[in-house]
Backbone as a ProteinNet text record, in pm:
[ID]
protein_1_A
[PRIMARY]
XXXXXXXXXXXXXXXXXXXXXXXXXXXXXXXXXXXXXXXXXXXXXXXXXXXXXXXXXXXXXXXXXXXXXXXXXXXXXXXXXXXXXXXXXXXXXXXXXXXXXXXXXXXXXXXXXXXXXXXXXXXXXXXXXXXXXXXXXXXXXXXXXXXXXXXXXXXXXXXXXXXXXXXXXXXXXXXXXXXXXXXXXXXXXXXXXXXXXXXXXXXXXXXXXXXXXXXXXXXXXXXXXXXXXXXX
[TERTIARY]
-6477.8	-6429.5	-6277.8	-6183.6	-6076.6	-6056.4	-5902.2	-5858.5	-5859.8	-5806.4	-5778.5	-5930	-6023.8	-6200.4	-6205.1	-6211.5	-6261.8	-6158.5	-6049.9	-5985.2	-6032.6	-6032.5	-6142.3	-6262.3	-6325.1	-6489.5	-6445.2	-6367.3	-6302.6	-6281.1	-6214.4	-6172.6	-6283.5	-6354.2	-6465.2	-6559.3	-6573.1	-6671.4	-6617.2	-6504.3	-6452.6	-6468.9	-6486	-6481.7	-6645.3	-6726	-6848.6	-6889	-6827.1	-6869.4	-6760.5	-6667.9	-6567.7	-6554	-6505.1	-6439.9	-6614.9	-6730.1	-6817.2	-6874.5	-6877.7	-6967.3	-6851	-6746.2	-6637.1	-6652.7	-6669.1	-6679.6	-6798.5	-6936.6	-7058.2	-7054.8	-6988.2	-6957.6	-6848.2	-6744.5	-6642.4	-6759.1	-6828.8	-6937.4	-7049	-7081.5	-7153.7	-7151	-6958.4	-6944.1	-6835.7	-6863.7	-6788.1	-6826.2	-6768.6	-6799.4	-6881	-6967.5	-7042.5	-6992.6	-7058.5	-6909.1	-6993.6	-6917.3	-6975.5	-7112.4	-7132.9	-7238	-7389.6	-7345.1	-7448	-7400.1	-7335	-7311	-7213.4	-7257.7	-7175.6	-7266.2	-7182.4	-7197.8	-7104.5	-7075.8	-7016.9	-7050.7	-6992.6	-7029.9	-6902.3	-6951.5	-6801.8	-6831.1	-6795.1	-6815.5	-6686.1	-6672.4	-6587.3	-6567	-6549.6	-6562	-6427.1	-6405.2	-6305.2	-6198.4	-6084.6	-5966.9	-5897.5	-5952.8	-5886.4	-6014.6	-6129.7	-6250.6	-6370.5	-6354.7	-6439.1	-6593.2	-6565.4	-6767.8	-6799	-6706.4	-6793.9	-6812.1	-6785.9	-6798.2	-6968.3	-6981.2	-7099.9	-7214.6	-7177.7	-7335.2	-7342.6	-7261.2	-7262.3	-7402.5	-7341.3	-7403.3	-7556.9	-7551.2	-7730	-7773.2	-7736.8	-7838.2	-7897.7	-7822.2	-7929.9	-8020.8	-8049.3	-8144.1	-8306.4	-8249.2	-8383.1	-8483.8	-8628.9	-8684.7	-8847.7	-8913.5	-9073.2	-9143	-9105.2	-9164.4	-9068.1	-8924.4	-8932.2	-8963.5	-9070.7	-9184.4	-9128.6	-9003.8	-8936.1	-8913	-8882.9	-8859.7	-8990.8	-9071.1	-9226.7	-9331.7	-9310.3	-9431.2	-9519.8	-9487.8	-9541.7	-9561.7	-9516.9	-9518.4	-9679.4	-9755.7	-9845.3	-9890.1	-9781.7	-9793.1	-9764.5	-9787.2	-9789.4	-9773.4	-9898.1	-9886.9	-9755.8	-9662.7	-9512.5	-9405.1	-9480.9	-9360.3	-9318.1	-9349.5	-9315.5	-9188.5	-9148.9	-9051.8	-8912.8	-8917.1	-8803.3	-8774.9	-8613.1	-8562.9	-8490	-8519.2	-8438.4	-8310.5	-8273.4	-8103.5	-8043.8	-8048.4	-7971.1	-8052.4	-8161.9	-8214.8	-8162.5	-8198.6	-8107	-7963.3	-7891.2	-7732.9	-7727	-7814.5	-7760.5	-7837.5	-7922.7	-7969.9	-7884.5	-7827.8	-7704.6	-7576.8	-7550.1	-7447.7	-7473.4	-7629.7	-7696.7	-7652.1	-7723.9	-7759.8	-7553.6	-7454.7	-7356.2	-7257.3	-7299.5	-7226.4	-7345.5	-7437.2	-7483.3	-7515.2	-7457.4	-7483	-7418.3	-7440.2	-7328.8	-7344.2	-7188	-7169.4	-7189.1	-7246.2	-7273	-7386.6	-7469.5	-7618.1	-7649.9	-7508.1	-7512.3	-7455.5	-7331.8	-7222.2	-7294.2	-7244.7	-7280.8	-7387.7	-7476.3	-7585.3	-7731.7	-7678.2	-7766.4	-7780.6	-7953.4	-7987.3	-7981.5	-7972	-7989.2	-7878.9	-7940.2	-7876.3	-7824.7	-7723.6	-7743.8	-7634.2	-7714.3	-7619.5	-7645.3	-7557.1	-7580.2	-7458.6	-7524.1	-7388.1	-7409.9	-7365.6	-7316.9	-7267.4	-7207.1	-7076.4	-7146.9	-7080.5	-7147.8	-7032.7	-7059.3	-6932.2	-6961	-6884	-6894.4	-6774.9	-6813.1	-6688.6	-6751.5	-6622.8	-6598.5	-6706.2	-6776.9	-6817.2	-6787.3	-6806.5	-6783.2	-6841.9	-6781.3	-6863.4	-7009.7	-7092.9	-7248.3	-7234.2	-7084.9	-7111.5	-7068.8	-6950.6	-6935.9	-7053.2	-7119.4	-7238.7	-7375.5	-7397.3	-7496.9	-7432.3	-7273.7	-7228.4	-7236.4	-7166	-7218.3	-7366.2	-7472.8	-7590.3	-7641.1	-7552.5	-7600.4	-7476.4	-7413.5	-7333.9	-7432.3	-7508.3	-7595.4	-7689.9	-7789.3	-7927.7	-7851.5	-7925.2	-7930	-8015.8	-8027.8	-8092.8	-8216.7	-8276.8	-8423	-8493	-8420.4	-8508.6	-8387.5	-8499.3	-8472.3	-8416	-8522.1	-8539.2	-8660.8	-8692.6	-8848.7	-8900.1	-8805.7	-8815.2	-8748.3	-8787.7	-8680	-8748.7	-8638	-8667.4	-8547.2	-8589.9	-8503.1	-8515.6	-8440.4	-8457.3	-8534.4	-8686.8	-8701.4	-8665.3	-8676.9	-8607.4	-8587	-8446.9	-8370.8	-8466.7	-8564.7	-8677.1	-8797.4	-8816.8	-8928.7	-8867.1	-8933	-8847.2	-8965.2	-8973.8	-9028.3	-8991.5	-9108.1	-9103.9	-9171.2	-9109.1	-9171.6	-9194.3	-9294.9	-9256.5	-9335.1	-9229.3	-9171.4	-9371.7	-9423.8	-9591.9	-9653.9	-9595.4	-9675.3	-9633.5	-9733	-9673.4	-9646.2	-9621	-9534.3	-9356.9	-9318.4	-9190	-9093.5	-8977.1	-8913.9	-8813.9	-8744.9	-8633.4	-8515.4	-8420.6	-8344.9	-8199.7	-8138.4	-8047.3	-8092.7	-8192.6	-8274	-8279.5	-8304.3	-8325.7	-8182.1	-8090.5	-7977.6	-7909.5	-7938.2	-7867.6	-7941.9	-8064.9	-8111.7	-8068.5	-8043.5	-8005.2	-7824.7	-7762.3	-7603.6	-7594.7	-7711.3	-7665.6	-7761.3	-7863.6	-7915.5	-7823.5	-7794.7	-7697.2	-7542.9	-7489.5	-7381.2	-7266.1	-7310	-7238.3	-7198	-7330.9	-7361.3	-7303.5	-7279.1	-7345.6	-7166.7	-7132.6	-6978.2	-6986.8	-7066.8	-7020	-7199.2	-7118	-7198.7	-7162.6	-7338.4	-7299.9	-7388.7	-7309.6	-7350.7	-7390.1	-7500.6	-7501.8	-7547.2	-7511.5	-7523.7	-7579.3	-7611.2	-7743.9	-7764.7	-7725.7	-7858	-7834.3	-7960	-7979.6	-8072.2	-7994.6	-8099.3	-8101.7	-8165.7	-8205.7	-8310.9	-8303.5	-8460.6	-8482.7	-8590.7	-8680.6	-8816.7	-8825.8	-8954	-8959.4	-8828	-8841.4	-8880.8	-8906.3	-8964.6	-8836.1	-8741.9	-8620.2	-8674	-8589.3	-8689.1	-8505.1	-8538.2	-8432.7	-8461.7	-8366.5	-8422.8	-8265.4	-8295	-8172.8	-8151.8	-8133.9	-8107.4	-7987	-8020.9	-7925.5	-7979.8	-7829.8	-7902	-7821.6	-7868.3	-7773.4	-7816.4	-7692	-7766.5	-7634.9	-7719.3	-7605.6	-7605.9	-7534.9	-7538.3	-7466.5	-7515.1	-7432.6	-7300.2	-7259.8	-7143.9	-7166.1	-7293.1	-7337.7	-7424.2	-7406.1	-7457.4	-7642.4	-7683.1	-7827.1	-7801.9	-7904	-7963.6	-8017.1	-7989.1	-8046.7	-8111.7	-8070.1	-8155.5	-8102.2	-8194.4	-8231.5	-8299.6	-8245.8	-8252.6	-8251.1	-8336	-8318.9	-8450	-8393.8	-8481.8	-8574.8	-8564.7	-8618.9	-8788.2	-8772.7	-8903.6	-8927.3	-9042.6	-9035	-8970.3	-8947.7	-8905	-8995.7	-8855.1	-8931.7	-8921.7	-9023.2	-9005.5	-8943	-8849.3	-8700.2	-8777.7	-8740.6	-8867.4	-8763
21631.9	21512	21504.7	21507.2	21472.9	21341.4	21341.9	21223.1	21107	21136.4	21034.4	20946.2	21040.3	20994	20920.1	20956.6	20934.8	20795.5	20798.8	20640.1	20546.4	20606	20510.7	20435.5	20518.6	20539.1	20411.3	20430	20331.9	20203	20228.5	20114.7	19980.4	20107	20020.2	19926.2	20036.5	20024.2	19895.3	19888.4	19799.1	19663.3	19645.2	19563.4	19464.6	19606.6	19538.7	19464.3	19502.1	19464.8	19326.3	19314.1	19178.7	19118.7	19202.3	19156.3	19048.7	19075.3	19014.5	18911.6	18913.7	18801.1	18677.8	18706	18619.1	18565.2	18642.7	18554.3	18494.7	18522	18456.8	18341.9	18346.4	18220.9	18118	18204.4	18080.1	17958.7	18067.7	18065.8	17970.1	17998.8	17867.6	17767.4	17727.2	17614.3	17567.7	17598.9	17546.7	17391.5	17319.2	17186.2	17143	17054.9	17064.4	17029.4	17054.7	17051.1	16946.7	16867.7	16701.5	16727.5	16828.1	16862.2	16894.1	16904.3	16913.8	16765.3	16697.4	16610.3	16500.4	16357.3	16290.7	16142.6	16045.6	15945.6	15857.8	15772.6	15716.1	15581.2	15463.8	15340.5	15243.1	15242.7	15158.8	15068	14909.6	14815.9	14708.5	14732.8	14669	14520.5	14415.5	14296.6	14201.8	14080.2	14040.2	13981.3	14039.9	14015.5	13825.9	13785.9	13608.6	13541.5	13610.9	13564.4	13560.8	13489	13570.9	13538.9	13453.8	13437.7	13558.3	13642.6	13762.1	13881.6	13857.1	13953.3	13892.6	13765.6	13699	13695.7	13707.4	13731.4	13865.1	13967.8	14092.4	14126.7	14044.6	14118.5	14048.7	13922.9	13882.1	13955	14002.4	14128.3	14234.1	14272.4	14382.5	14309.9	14204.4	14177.7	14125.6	14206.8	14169.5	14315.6	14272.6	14391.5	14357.6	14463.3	14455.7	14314.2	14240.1	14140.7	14001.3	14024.9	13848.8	13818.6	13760.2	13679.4	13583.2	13526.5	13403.6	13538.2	13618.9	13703.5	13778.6	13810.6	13893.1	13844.2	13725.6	13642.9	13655.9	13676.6	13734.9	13836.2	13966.4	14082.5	14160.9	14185.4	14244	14373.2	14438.1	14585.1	14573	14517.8	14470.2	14612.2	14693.7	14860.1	14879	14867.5	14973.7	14908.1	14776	14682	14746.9	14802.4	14931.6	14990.2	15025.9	15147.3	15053	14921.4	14838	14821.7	14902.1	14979.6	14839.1	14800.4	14699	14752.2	14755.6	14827.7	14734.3	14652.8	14565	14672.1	14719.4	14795.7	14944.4	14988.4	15111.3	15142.1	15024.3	15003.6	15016.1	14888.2	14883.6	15041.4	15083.1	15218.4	15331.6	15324.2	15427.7	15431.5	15250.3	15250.6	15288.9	15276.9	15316.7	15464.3	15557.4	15647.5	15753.6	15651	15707.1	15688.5	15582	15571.2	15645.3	15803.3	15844.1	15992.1	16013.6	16134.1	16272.3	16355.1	16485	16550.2	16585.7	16705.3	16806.4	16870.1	17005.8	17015.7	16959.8	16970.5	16955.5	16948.4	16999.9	17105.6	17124.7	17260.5	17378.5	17489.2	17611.6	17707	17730.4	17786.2	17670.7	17572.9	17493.2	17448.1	17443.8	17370.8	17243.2	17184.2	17004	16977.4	16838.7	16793.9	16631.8	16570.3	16392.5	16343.7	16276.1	16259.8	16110.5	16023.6	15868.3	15831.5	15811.8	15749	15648.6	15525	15431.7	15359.2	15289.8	15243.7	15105.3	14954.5	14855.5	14764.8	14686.7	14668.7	14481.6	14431.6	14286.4	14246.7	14185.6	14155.7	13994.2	13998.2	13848.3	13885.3	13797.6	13819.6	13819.6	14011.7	14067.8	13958.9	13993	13971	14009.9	13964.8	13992.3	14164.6	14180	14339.5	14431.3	14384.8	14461.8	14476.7	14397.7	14368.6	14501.5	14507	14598.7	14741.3	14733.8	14870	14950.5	14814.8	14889.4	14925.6	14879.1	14886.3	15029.4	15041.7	15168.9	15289.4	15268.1	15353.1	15413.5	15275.3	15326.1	15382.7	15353.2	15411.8	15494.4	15586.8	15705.3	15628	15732.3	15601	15630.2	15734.8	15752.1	15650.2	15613.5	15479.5	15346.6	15249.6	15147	15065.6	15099.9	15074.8	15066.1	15044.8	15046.5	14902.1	14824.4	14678.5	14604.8	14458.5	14373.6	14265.2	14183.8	14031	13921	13829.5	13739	13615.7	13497.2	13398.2	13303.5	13319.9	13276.4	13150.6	13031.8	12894.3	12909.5	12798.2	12769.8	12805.3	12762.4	12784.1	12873.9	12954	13033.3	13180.4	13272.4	13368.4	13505.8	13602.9	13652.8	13783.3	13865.7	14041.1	14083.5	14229.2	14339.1	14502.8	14514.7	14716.4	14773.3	14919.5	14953.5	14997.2	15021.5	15062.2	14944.8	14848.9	14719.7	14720.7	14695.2	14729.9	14571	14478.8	14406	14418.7	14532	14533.2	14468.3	14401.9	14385.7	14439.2	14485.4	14539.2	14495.9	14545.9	14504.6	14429.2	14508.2	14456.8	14334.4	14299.2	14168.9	14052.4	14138.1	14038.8	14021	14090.7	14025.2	13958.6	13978.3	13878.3	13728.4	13743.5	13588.3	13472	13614.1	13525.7	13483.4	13593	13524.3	13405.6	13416.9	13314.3	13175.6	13152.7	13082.1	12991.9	13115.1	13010.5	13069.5	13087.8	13155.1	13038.6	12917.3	12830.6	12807	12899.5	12911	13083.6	13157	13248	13288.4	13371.6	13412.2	13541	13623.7	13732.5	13859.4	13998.8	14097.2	14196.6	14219.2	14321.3	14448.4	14564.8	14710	14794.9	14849.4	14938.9	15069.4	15186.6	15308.7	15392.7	15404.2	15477.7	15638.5	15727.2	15862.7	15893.6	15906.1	15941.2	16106.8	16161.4	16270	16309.6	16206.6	16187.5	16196.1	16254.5	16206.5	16082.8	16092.7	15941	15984.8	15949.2	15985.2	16136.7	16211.1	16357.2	16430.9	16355.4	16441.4	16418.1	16489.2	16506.5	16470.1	16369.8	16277.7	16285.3	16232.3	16184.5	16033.4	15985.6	15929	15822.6	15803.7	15730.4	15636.5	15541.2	15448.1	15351.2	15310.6	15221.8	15092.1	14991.8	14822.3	14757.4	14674.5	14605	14445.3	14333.5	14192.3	14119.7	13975.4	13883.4	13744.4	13697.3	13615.5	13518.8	13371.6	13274.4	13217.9	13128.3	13070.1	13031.6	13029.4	13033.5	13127.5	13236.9	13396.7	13351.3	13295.6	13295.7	13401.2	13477.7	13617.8	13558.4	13564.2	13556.9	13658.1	13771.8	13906.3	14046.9	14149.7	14205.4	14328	14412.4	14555.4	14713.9	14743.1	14882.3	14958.1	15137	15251.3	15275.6	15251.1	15276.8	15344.1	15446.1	15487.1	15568.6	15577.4	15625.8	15716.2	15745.7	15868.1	16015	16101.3	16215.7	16331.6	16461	16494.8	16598.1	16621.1	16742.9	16855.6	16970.8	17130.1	17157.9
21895.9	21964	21947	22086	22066.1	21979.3	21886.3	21861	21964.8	22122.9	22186	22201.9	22211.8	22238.5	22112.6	21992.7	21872.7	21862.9	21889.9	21871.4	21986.6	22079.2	22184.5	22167.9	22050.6	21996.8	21908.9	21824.1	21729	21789.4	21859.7	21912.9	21981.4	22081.6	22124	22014.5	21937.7	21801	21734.2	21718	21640.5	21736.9	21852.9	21954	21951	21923.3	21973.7	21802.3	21710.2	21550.3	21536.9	21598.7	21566.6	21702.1	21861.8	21961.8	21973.5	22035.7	22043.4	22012.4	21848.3	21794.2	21783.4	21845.4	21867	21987.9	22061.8	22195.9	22229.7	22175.6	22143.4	22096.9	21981.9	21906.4	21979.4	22035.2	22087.3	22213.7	22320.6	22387.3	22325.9	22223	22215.1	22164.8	22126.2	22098.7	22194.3	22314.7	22455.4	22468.2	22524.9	22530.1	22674.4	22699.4	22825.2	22956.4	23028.1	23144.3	23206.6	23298.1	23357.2	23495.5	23543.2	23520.7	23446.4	23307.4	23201.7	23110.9	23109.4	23054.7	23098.7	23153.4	23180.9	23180.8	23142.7	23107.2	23155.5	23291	23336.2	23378.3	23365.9	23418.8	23437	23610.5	23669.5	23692.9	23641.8	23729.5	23766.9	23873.9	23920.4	23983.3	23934.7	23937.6	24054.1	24080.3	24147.6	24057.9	24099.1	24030.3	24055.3	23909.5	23932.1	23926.7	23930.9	23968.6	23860.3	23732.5	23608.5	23587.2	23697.8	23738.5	23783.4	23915.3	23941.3	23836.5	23716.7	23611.4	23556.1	23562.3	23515.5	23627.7	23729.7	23830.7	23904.7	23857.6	23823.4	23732.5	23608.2	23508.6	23529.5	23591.4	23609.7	23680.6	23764.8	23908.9	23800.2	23714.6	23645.1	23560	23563.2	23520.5	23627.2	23696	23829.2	23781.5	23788.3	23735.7	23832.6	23776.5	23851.4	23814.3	23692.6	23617.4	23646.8	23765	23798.4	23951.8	23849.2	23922.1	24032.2	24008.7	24105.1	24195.9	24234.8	24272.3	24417	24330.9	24361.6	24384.8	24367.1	24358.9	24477	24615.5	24739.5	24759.8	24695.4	24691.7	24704.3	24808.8	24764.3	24703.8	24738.2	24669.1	24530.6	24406.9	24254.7	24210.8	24259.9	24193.7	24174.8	24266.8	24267.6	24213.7	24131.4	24096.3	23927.7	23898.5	23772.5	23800.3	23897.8	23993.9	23982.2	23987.1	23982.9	23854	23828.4	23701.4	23601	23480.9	23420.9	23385.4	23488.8	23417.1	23358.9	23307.2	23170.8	23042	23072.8	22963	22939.6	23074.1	23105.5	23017.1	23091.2	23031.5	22897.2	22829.5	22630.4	22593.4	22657.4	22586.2	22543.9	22710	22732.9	22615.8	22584.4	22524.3	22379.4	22325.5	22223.4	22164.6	22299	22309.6	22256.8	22327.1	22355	22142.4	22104.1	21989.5	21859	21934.8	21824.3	21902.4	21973.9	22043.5	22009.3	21954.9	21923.6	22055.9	22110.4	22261.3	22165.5	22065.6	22037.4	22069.3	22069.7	22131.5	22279.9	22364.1	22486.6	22540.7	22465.3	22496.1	22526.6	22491.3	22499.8	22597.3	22473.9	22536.8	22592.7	22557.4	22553.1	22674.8	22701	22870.4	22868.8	22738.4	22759.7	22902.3	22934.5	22985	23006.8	23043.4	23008.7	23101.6	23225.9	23341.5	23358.4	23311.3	23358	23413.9	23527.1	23648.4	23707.6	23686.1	23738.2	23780.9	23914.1	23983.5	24019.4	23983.2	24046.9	24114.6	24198.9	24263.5	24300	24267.5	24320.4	24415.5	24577.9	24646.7	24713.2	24699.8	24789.5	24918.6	24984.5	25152.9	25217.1	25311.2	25418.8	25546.9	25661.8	25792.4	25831.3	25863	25892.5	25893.8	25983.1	26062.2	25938.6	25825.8	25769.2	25653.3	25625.7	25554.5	25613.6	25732.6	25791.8	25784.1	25771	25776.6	25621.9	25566.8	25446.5	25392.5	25430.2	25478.8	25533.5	25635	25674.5	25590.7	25518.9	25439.9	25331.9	25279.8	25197.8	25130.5	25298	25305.7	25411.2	25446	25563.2	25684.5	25774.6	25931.8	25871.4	25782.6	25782	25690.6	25627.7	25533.7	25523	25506	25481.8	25352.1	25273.2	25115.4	25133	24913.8	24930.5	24908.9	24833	24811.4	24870.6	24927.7	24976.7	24944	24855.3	24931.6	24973.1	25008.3	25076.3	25064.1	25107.7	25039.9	25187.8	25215.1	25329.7	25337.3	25253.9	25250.2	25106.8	25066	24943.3	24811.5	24828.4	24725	24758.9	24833.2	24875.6	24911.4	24828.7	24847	24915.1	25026.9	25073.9	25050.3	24991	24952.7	24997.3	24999.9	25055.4	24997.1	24995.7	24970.1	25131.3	25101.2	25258.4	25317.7	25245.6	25235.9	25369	25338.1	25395.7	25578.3	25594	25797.1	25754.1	25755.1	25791.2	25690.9	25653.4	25612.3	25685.3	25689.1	25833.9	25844	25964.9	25973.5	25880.2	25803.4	25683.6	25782.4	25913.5	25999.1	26012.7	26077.8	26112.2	26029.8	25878	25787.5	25743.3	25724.8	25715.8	25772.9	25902	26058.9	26011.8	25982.1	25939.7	25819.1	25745.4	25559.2	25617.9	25647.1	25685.8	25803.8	25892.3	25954.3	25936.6	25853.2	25759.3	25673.1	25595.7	25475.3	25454.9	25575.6	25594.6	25490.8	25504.1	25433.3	25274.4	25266	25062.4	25038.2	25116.3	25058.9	24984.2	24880.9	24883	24823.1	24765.9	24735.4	24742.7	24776.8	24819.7	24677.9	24620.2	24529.8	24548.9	24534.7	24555.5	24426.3	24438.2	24266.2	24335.7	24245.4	24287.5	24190.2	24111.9	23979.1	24002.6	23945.8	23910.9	23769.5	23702.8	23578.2	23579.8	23481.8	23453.5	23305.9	23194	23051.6	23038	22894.5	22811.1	22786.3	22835.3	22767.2	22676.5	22573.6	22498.6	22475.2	22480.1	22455.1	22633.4	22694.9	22816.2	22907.3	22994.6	23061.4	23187.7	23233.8	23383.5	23419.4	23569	23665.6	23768.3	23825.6	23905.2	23962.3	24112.7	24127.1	24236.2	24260.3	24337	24369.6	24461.1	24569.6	24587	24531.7	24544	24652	24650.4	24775.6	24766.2	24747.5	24695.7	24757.6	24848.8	24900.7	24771.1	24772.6	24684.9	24692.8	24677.9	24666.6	24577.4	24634.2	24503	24374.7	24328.6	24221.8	24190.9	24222	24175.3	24190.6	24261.2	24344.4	24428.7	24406.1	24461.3	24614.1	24708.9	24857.8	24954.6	24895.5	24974.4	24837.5	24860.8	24806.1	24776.6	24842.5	24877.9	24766.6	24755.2	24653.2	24739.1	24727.4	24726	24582.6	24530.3	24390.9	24420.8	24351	24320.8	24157	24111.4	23995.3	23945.8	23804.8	23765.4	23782.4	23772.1	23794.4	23678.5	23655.8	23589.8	23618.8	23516.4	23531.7	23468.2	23571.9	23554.9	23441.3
[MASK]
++++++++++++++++++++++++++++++++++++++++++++++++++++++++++++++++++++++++++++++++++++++++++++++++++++++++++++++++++++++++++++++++++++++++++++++++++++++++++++++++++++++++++++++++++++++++++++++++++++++++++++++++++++++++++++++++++++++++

């Protein structure tokens, strides 16, 4: 064996015994990239306005179990699917002041995607109200829940299952021009999660949509929500 081979031999040799288990190691303590790990929550409230920080935060507390809410609802089965994100939320923040990113970095498949954007605005026009409407859902669905405030105290639901669902344009043309007088602010939420719950890696994500009065009374009431799913 020439010298020049034999220092080559060396060289390599020396590469695969130090250059390697170096880059293995740098490799599997890479940090996770926001794809495999991200944890975000925006909520954006009205500036001057510190009630809309407070009937913000009541909408996540609408769930399968209020009843002022569902009480007409005949599809009960699917009232599970409507997510308590006030629960969601403190979990997350749980979950976030005990979490090590080394147990996502590297080689590792975990994964932990909580994204959330919620938005409170002053009230749009009927039209900008349906647009954002159709910004939200696609033309092929509606949502899967709705309700509305059919009079001040009687409130009318739906899941999309039921042939009498009603058109959501329709039903909003009715609630704004109903109580166009009460109503002052429109709130938007935007959700996908892909965490463990109970050790088993689920996903799941939805779109809300809520008119609301000057005193943060819920008047209509729109989400896709369907159960979680399980992550292969």
């Amino acid at each position: 064996m020439s010298n020049t081979a034999y220092n080559a031999f060396v060289i390599l040799f020396g590469f695969c015994l130090l250059g390697l288990p170096i880059i293995l190691i740098s490799f599997s303590t890479t940090p996770p990239g926001i794809d495999q790990f991200n944890s975000s929550i925006i909520l954006n409230t009205i500036d001057g306005d510190p009630s809309s920080a407070l009937y913000l935060s009541e909408t996540t507390k609408i769930t399968g179990d209020s009843e002022d809410y569902w009480d007409s609802l005949i599809a009960t089965e699917y009232l599970y699917e409507i997510n308590n994100l006030t629960e969601l939320l403190l979990n997350e923040e749980l979950f976030m002041q005990n979490v090590s990113l080394t147990d996502y970095g590297g080689f590792s498949k975990k994964v932990h995607l909580f994204i959330v954007e919620m938005n409170i605005t002053n009230l749009p026009t009927k039209e900008d109200i349906q647009t954002k409407y159709a910004e939200l859902y696609n033309q092929y669905e509606n949502g899967t829940f709705l309700f509305y405030a059919f009079t001040p105290a009687v409130y009318q639901a739906y899941h999309f299952s039921e042939t009498s669902y009603p058109d959501v344009n329709h039903t909003i043309h009715d609630v704004y021009s109903t109580y166009a007088g009460s109503l002052e602010y429109l709130v938007t939420v935007q959700f996908y999660a892909e965490i463990e719950i109970n050790n088993t890696p689920l996903q799941t994500s939805f779109v809300r949509l809520l008119i609301l009065d000057n005193l943060g009374k819920v008047y209509f009431f729109l989400t896709d929500e369907s159960g979680w799913f399980t992550v292969d």
